[in-house]
N, C-alpha and C positions, 0 to 999 in steps of 0.2 A: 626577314627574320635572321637575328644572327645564330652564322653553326658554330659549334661548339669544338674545337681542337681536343683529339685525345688523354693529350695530357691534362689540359685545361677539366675536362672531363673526369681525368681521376685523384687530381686533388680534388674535385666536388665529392665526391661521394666518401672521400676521407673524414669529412662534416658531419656526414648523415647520420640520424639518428639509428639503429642497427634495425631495430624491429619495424619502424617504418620504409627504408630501405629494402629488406625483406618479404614486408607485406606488401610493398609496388611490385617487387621483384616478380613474385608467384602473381601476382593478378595483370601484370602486362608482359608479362616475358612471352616469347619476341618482340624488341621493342629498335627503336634507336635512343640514343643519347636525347634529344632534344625530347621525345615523344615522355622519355623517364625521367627527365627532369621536370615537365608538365607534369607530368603526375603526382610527382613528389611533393613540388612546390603546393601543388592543388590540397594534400593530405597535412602538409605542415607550412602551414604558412607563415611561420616567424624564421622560415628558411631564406623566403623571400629580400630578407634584409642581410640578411648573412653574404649574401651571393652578392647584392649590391656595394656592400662595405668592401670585400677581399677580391670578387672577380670582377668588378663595375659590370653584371651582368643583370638588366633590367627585364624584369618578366612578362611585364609588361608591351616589353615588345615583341613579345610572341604572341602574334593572332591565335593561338589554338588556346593557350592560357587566359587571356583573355577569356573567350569564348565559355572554356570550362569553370570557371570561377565564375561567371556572371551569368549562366545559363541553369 
């Protein structure tokens, strides 16, 4: 699973929608980076291609995304 660098991390959320953002925020906080971009990606999935275009960051290859999207 790839991690996620700081910075790399807060240009992602400079993306994000405010309200969905928000509403991950309050239903997983305390979280890490990776654990909140699963989430995210799971609530907004036209995110998913955003992240592939600008960060070549495939969500796919997070086993936990996976998991949550397909379970």
């Amino acid at each position: 699973m790839p991690k996620l660098d700081q910075y790399t991390y807060d240009s992602i959320v400079g993306y994000m929608d405010d309200d969905i953002r928000d509403r991950v925020h309050n239903y997983m906080a305390p979280c890490n980076n990776e654990e909140f971009l699963i989430e995210y990606c799971a609530q907004d999935r036209s995110f998913e291609e955003l992240l592939k275009a600008e960060f070549h960051i495939d969500m796919w290859d997070y086993p936990e995304f996976v998991n949550r999207i397909c379970n």
